[in-house]
C-alpha positions in Angstrom: 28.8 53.4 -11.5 28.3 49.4 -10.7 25.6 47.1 -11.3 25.1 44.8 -8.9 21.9 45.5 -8.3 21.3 43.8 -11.7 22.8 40.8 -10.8 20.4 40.6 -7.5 17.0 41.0 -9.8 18.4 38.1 -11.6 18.9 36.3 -8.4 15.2 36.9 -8.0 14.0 36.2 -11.0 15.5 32.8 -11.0 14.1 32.4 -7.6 10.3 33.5 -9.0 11.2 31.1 -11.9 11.9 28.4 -9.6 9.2 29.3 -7.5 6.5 28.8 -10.5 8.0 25.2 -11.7 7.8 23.8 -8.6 4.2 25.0 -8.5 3.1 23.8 -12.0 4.5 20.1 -11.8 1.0 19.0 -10.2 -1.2 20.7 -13.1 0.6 19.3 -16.2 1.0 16.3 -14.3 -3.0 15.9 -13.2 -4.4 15.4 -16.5 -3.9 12.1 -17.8 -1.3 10.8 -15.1 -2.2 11.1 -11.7 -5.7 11.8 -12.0 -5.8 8.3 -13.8 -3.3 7.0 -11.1 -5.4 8.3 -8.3 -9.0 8.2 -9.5 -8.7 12.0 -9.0 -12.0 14.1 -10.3 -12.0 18.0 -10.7 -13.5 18.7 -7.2 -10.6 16.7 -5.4 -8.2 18.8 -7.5 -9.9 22.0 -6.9 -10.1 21.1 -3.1 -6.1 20.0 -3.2 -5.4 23.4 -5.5 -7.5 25.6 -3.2 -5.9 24.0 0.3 -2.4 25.2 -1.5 -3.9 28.8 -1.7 -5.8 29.0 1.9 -2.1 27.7 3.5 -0.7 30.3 1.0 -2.5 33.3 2.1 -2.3 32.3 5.7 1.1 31.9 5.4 1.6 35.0 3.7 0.5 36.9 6.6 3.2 35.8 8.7 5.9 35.5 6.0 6.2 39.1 5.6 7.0 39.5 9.3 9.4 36.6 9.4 11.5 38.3 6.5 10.9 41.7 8.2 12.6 39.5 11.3 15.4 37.2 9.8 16.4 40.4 7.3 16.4 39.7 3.4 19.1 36.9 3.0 18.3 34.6 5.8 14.4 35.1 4.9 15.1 34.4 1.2 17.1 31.3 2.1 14.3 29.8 4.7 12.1 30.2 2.3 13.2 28.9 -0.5 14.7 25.5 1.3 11.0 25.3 2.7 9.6 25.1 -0.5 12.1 22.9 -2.2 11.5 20.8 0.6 7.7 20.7 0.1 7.7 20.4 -4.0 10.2 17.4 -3.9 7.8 15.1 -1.1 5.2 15.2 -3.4 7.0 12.6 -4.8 6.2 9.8 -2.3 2.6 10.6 -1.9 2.3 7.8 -4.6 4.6 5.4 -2.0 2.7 6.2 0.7 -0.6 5.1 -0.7 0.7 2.2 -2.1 1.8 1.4 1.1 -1.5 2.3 2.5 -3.4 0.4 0.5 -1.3 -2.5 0.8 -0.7 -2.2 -3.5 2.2 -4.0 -4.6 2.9 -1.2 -7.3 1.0 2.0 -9.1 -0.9 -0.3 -11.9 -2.6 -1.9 -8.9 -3.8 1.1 -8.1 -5.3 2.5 -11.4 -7.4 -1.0 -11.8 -8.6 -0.2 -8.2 -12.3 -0.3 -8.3 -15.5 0.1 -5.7 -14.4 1.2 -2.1 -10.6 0.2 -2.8 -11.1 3.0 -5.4 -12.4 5.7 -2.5 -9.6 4.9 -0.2 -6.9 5.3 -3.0 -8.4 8.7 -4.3 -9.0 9.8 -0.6 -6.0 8.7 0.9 -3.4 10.4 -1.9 -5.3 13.5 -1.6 -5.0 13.9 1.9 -0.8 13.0 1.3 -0.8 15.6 -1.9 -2.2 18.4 0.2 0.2 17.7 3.2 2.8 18.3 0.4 1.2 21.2 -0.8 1.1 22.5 2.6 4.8 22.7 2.9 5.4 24.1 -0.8 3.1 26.7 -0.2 4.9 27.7 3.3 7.6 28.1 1.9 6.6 30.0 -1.6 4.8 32.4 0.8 7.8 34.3 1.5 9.2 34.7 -2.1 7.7 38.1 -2.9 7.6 39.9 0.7 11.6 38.5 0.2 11.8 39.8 -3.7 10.0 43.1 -2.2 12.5 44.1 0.1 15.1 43.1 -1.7 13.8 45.8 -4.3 12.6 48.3 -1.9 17.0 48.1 -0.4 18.3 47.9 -4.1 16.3 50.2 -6.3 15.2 54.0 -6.0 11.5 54.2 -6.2 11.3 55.3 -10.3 13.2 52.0 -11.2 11.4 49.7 -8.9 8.4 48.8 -10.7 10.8 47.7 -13.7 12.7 45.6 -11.3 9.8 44.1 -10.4 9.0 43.3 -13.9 11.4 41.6 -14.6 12.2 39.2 -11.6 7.9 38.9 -11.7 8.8 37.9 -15.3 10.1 34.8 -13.8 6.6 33.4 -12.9 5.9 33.6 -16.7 9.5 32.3 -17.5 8.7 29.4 -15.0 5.5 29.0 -16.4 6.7 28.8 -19.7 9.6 26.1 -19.4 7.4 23.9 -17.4 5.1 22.6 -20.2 8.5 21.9 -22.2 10.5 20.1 -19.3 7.9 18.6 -16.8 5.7 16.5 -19.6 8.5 15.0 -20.9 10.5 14.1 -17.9 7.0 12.7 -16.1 6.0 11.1 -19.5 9.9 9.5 -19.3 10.7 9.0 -15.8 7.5 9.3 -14.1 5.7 12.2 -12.3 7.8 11.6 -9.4 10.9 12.3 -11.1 9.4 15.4 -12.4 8.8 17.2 -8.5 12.2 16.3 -7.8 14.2 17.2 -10.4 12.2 20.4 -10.3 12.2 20.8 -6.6 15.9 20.4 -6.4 16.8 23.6 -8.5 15.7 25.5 -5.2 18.7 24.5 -3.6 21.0 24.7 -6.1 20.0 28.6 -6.1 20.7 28.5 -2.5 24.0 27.9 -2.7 24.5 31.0 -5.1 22.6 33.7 -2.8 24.7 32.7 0.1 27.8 34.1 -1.5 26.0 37.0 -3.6 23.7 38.7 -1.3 25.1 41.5 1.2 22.8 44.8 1.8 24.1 47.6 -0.3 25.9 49.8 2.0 28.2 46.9 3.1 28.6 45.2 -0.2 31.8 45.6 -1.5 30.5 45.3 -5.2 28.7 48.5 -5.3 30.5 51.3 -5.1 29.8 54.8 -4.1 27.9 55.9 -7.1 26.0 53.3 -7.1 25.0 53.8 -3.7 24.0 57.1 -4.2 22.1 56.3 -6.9 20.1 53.7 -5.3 19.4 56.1 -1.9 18.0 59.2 -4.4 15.1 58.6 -2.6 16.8 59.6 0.9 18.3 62.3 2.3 22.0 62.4 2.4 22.2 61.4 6.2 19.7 58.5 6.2 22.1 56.4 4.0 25.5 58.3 4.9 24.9 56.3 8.2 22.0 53.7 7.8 19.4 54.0 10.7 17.5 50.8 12.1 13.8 52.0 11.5 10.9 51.3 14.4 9.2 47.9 13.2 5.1 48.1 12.5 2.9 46.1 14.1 0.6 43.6 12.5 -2.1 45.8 13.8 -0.6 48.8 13.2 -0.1 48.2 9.8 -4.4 47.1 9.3 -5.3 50.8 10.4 -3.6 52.4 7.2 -6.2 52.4 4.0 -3.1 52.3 2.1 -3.0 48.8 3.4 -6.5 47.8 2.5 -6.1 49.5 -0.7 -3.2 46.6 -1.8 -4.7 44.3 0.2 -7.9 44.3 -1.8 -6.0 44.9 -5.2 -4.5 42.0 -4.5 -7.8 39.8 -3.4 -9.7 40.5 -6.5 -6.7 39.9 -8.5 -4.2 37.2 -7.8 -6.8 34.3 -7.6 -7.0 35.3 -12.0 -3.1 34.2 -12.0 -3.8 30.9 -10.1 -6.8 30.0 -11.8 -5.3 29.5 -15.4 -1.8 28.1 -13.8 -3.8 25.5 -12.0 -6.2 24.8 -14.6 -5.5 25.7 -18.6 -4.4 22.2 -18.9 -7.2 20.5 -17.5 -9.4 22.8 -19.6 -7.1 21.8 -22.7 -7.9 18.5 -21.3 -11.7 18.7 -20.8 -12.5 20.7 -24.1 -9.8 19.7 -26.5 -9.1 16.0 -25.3 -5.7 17.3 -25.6 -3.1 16.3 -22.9 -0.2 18.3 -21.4 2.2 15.7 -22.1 1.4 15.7 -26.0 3.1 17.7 -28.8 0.3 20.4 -29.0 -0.6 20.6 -25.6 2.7 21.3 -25.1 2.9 23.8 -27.7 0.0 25.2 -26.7 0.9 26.2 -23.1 4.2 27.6 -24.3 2.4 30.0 -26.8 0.2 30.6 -23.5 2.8 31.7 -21.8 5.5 33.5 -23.9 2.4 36.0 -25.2 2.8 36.9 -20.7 6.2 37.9 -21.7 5.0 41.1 -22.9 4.7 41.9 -19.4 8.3 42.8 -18.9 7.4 46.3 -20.6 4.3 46.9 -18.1 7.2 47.3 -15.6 8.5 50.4 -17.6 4.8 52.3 -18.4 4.8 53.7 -15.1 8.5 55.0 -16.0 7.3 56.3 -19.4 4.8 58.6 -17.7 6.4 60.0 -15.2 9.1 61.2 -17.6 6.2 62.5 -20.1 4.0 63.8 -17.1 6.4 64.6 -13.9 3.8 62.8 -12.1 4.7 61.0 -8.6 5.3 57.5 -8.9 2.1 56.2 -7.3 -0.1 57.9 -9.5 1.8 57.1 -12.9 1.1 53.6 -11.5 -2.4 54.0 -11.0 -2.5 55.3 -14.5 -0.5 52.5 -15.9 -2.5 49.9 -13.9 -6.1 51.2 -14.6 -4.9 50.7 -18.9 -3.9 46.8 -17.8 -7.2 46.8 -15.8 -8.8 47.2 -19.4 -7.4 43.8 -21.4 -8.9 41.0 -19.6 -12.0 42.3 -20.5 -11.1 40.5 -23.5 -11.4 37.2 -21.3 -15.1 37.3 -22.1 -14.8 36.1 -25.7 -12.4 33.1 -24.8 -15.4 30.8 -24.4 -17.2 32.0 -26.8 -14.4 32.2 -29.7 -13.8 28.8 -28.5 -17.3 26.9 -29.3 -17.6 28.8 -32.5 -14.7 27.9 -34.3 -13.6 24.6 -32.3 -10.3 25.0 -32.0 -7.9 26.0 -28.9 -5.8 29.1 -30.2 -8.6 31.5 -29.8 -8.9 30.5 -25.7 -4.9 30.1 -25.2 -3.9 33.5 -27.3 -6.9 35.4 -25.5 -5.7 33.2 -22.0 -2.1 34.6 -22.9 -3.4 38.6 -23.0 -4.6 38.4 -20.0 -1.8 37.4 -18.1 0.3 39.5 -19.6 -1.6 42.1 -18.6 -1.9 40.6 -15.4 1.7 40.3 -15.0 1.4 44.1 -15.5 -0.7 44.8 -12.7 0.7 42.4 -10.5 4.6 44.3 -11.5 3.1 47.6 -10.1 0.6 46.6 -7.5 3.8 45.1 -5.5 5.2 48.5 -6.0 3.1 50.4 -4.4 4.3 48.7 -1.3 7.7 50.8 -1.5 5.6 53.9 -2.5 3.6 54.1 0.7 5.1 52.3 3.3 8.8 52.5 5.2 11.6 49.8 3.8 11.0 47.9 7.4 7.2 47.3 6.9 7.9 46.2 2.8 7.7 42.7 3.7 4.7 42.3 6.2 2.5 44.8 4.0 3.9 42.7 1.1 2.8 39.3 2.9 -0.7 40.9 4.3 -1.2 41.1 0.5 -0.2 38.0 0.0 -3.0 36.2 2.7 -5.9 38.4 0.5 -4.3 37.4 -2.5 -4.5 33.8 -1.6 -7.6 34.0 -0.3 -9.0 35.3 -3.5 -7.5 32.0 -5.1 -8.9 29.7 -2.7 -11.9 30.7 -3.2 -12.0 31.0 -7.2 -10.2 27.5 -7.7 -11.9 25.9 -4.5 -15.7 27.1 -5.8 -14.0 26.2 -9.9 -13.8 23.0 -8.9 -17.4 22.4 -7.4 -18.4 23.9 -10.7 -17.4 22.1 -13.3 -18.3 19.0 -11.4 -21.8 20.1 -10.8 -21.7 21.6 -14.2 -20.9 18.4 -15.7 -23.0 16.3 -13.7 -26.3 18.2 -14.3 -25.4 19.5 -17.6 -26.0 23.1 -16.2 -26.9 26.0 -18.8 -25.6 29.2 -18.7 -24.7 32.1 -20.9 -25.4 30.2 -24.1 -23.5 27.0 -23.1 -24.2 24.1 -21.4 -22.0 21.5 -19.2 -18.5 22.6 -18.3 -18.5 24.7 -20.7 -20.7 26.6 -19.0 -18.7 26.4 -15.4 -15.6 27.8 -17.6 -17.4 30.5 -19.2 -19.0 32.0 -15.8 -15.1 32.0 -14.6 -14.0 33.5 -17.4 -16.4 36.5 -16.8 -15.2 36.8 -13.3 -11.7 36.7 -14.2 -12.7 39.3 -17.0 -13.8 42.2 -14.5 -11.9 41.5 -10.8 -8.9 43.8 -12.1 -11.5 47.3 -13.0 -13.1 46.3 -9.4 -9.8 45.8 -7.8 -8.7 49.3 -9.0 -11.8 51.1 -8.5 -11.8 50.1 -4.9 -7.8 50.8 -4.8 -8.6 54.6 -6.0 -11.3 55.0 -4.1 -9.3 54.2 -0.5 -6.1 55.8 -1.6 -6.8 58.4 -4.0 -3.5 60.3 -4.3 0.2 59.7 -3.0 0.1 59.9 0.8 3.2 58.1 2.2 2.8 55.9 5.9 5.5 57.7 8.1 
């Protein structure tokens, strides 16, 4: 039997790897460099962070239907030559204000005081979430792409292991990015940084226009291979492949099965988004340490290489079928209701924190939770192939996607307005005061979303029940 279907999961993790570089420039580039630059505070960053999740979400919603549309390969590629697009024009939001202003050059604007101030902060926020706008576009068809590509590659027993491991590329991404984008902004500017890391999107374009075909026409997998990755089907669905009846947008919002991911995903992703956007400024904040220093560096790596444990949550569900013979959807639930259980630990982050003064305690605590979430988020995508018919993957994938990125406007949009009024007003809560406070109540929320996103998940879709 071939392989090939290895060598497309890598082709999506380095796509999902991609995908979470481009999306981390602005965050290890904020503190210290363009918030300085820009006269940035943390509400204008929550406001440009959130903006990226709201076009996201809404995105998302469409995004599944487009890939449904195009087919895998030419979804894939418009979406990642969107994004690329998108990550490298932040680049000359700096220009442009400069320009706007009538600056001769970027020190002009950092001594920019009074009113001249307000126009440069205002200004290059309204250019940096035009940018955003089209990055987030185009990552919003990465995963209903990387879903259906799974659901056409993988029987249903492997696919939650597939989706480990390309979904270990947003940890992978996540954990080269404080080791390459500090020290090329730090050497050749932030600018450099979005596109140098903006361009690897097209480079990988170039390789999945040669290496995708679908299975039963690629001339890499052979017949054992193929049956293999049909199990699933009966002998005459993939003997001669059959062009399923499309679902409607509406017809796919009166399954609970939808609502069911949908919410999973609403209480859940915004967790993931939350610490990507802001660990760094919190390192920042708390620490006075800087992303572009020797241990902030460090301590964003640790961060995220503990999230590499995640590429065994992929397997769990595996494990217990094998030990169980239960169907796939409910070893899932099973395996995602014991990940639902460790950011519980996200409670004593804060706390650990103000007692003993030092980072680790937050960033290895920081780091167990998105592993686990990494987990969940392996799983909860495949459901999606559980329930639902391979030509509805990707628009019940990107319906989860607009709930998902709803859930993260709203946590980094109402972050943001926190920690400034929580810093302004030196607000007391839970036994701190000042921002420390606005990070603990977050922390908490972060905490419990995943036992509320799966109690509402069981409680809509309490055993297997398949969408014909």
């Amino acid at each position: 039997m071939t392989s090939y279907r290895w060598i497309i999961c890598a082709m999506q993790f380095l796509a999902t790897t991609v995908n979470y570089l481009d999306r981390q420039v602005l965050s290890l580039t904020f503190p210290g460099m363009i918030e300085v630059e820009f006269h940035w505070n943390d509400r204008m960053y929550g406001l440009i962070t959130s903006i990226f999740a709201i076009v996201y979400a809404v995105c998302g919603l469409f995004a599944g239907k487009f890939v449904d549309w195009m087919d895998t390969k030419r979804g894939y590629l418009w979406s990642i030559g969107i994004w690329s697009v998108g990550a490298c024009s932040h680049a000359f939001a700096g220009i442009l204000t400069e320009h706007w202003v009538g600056a001769a050059d970027k020190l002009e604007l950092i001594k920019a005081t009074g009113d001249v101030a307000v126009v440069v902060s205002t200004v290059s926020m309204y250019f940096f979430i035009a940018a955003r706008a089209i990055l987030a576009m185009g990552e919003a068809g990465n995963f209903p792409a990387a879903i259906k590509t799974t659901a056409e590659y993988f029987p249903k027993k492997d696919r939650a292991y597939a989706t480990s491991i390309f979904n270990s590329g947003s940890s992978i991404g996540a954990l080269i990015a404080p080791l390459t984008i500090p020290p090329i902004a730090k050497w050749f500017g932030w600018e450099m940084a979005f596109i140098i890391i903006g361009a690897l999107g097209f480079v990988w374009m170039g390789f999945w226009i040669f290496i995708y075909k679908k299975p039963n026409v690629n001339p890499r997998v052979n017949a054992a291979e193929l049956e293999y990755i049909h199990q699933d089907d009966t002998n005459e669905e993939h003997a001669q492949p059959q062009h399923e009846k499309q679902m409607s947008l509406l017809e796919c919002f009166r399954h609970k099965q939808t609502w069911a991911y949908a919410f999973g995903k609403f209480m859940t992703d915004g967790v993931w988004w939350f610490f990507l956007f802001w660990t760094p400024q919190y390192l920042n904040t708390h620490f006075n340490i800087l992303p572009t220093s020797g241990e902030g560096m460090l301590l964003i790596f640790v961060l995220y290489l503990i999230t590499m444990l995640s590429i065994f949550g992929g397997k769990l569900p595996t494990i217990i079928i094998n030990k169980t013979g239960l169907d796939p959807y409910a070893a899932r639930m099973r395996a995602m209701f014991i990940f639902a259980l460790f950011p519980l630990l996200g409670i004593l982050a804060q706390p650990l924190a103000g007692k003993f003064g030092t980072p680790w305690f937050p960033i290895i605590l920081i780091g167990i939770l998105g592993a686990a979430h990494q987990s969940w988020s392996a799983n909860i995508f495949s459901t999606v192939g559980d329930m639902f018919p391979k030509s509805a993957v990707a628009t019940i994938t990107g319906i989860g996607g607009l709930a998902g990125g709803c859930g993260s406007y709203l946590i980094n949009r109402g972050s943001g307005i926190l920690f400034q009024y929580a810093g302004d007003t030196n607000m007391q809560a839970l036994g701190f005061e000042g921002k420390p406070a606005g990070y603990m109540i977050i922390f908490c929320i972060c905490a419990v979303a995943y036992l509320i996103g799966w109690i509402v998940m069981k409680s809509l879709v309490p055993r297997y029940k398949p969408v014909e």
